[in-house]
C-alpha positions as CSV (number, residue, x, y, z in Angstrom):
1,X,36.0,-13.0,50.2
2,X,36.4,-10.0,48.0
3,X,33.7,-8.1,46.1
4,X,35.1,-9.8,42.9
5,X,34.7,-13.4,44.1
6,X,31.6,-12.5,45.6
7,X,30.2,-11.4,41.9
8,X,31.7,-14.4,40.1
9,X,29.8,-17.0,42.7
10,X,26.9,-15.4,42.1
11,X,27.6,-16.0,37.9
12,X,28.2,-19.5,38.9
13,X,25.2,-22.0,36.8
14,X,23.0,-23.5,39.3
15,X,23.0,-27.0,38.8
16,X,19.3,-28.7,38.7
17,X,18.2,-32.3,39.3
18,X,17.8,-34.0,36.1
19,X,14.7,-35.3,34.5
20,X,14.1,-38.6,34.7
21,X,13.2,-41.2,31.7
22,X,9.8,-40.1,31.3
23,X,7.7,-42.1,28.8
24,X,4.4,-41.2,27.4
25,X,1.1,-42.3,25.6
26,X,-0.1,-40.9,22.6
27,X,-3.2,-42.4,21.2
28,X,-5.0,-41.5,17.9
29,X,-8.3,-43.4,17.0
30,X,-9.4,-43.6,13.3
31,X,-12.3,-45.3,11.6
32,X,-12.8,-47.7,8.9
33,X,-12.2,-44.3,6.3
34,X,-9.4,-43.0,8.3
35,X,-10.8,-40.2,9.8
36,X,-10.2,-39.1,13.4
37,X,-12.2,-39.9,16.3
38,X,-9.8,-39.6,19.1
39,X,-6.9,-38.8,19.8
40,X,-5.5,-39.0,24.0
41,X,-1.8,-38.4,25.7
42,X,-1.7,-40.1,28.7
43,X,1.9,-40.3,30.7
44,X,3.3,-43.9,31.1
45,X,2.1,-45.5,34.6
46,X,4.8,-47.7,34.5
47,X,8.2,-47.7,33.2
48,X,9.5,-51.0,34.0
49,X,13.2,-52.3,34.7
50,X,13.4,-54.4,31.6
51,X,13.0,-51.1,29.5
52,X,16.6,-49.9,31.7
53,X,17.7,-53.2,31.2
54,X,17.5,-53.1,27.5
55,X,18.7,-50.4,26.8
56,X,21.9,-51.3,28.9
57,X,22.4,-54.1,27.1
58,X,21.0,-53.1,23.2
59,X,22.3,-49.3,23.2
60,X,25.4,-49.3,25.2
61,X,26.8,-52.4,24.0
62,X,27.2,-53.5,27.7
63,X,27.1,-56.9,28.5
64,X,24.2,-58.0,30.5
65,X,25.4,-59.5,33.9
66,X,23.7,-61.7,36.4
67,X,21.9,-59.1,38.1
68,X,20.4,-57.0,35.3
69,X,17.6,-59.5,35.0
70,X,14.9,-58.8,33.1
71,X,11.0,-60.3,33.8
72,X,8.8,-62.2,31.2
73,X,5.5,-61.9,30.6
74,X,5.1,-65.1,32.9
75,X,7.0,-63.4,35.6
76,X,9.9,-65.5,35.1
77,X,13.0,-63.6,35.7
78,X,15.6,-63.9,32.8
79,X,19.0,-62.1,31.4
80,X,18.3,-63.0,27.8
81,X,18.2,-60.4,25.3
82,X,17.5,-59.6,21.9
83,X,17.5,-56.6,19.0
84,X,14.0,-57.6,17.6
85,X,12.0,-54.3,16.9
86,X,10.0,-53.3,19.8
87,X,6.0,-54.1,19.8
88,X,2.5,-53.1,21.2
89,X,0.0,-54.8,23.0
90,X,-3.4,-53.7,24.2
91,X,-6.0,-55.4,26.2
92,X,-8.9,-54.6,28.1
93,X,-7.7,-55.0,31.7
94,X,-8.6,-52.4,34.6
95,X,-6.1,-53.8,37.6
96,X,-3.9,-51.1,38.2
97,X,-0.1,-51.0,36.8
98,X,2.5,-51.7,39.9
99,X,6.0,-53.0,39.6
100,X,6.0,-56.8,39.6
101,X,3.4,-56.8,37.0
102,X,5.0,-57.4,33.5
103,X,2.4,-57.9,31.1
104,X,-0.8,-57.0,29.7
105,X,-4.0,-58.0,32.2
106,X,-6.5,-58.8,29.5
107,X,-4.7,-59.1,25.7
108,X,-7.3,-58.4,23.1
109,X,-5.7,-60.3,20.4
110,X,-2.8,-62.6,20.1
111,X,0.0,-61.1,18.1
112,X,1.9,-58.1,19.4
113,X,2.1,-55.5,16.6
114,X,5.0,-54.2,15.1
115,X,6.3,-51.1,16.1
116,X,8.1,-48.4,14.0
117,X,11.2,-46.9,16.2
118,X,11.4,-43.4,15.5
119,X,14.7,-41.3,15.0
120,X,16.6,-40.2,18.2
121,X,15.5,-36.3,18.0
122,X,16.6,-33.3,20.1
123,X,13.4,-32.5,22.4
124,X,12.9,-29.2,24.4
125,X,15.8,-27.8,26.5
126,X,18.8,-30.3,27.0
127,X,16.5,-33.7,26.6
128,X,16.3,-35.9,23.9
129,X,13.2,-37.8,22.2
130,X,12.5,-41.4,20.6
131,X,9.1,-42.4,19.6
132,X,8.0,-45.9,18.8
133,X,4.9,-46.4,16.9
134,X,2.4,-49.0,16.6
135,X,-0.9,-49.6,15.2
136,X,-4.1,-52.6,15.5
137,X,-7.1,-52.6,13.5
138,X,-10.0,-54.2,15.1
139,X,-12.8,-55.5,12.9
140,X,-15.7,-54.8,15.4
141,X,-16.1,-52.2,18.0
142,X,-13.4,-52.9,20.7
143,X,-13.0,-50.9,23.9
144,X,-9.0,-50.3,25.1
145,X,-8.0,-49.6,28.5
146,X,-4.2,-50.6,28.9
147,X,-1.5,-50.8,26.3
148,X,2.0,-51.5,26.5
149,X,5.5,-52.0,24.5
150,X,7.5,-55.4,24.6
151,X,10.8,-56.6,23.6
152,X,9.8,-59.9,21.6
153,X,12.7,-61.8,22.6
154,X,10.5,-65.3,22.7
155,X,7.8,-64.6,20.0
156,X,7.0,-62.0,17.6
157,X,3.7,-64.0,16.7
158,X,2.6,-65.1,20.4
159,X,2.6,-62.6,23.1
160,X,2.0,-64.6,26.0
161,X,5.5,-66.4,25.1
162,X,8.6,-67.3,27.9
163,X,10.8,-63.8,27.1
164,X,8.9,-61.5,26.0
165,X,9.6,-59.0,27.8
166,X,7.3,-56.1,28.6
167,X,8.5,-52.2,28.9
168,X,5.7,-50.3,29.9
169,X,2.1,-50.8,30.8
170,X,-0.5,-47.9,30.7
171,X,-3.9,-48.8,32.3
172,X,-6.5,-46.0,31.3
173,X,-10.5,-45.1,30.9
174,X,-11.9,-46.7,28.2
175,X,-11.1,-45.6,24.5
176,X,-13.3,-47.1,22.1
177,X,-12.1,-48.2,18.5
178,X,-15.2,-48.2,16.1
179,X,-15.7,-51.6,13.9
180,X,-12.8,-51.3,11.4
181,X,-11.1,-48.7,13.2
182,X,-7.5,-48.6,14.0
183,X,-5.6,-47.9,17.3
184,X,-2.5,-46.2,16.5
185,X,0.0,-45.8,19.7
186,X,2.8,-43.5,20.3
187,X,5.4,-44.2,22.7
188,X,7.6,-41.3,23.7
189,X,10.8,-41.6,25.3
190,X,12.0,-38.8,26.9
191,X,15.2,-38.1,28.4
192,X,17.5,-35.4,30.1
C-alpha cells in the first residue's frame, strides 16, 4: 500500500453501531390549580413487540403476516390491527416489567386515556423523535407506580378488553398525584 492509500483509509468514516428504539418516561404532576409538583424521566423498562409490530404494520404500510403477532392485554396472541390513536394507562402495580407481560398489573381506573401523538421531529445527531402525550386527573390522592401506552384495537372505553394491545410498561417508585391533581405522561420515541 502506498503512502496515499494509506492516508485516504485513515479519512475513511468509522461506522458505529446504531441506537436502538429507545423509549422514555416523562412525568409532570400538577395540582387541583395547575401548579407543579413533580416532574420525573424515567427510561422505558420495557418496549414490547407489539410496539415493532405496529409500527410495521401502521407506518410502513406492510401487511401484517402470520408471524408478526401481537399480544393482548389477556395474553392472547393476535395479528389484528388498528389506526386508533395511541393511549395511557397507569396503575398501581410493583411486579417488575419482563417480556410476556402485556398489560398493566394493577389499573387504577377503567378507561385508557387519550393520547396526543406528537410531530415526528429531528432529535440530537442522526436520530429522530415522536412523543405521545397523555394525561388523568384523579379526584383524590392516588399513588402511581407503572404506566404504559396501548394500541386500543378492542376498546377505547375498557382497557382490560380482547386486543388491546399494550406497547410499553414502566414500573417505578411511587409518584403521588394530590386530590384533583393530574398525571400528565410523555412518551418519547427515539430512534437512530
Amino acid at each position: 500500500m502506498d503512502a496515499l492509500s494509506a492516508i485516504q483509509l485513515r479519512r475513511m468514516p468509522v461506522c458505529r453501531p446504531r441506537q436502538p428504539l429507545g423509549v422514555s418516561l416523562d412525568i409532570h404532576i400538577t395540582d387541583r390549580q395547575g401548579r407543579t409538583v413533580l416532574t420525573r424521566r424515567i427510561d422505558s423498562d420495557l418496549v414490547l413487540r407489539n410496539l415493532l409490530c405496529a409500527f410495521k404494520g401502521l407506518s410502513c404500510g406492510t401487511t401484517l403476516t402470520a408471524a408478526d403477532t401481537m399480544t393482548d392485554v389477556f395474553g392472547t396472541v393476535r395479528t389484528p390491527i388498528s389506526s386508533l390513536v395511541p393511549r395511557q394507562m397507569l396503575g398501581s402495580g410493583t411486579t417488575a416489567a419482563t417480556s410476556a407481560d402485556y398489560r398493566i398489573q394493577t389499573p387504577l381506573y377503567t378507561a385508557p386515556d387519550a393520547g396526543a401523538v406528537g410531530t415526528v421531529l429531528p432529535g440530537a445527531g442522526n436520530q429522530v423523535v415522536m412523543a405521545i402525550t397523555a394525561a388523568h386527573t384523579f379526584a383524590s390522592q392516588t399513588t402511581v407506580t407503572e404506566a404504559g401506552i396501548l394500541n386500543p384495537s378492542g376498546s377505547t372505553t375498557v382497557y382490560l378488553t380482547i386486543s388491546n394491545f399494550q406497547w410499553t410498561r414502566d414500573v417505578f417508585a411511587g409518584v403521588p398525584v394530590p386530590a384533583g391533581g393530574t398525571f400528565t405522561g410523555t412518551y418519547t420515541m427515539t430512534a437512530n
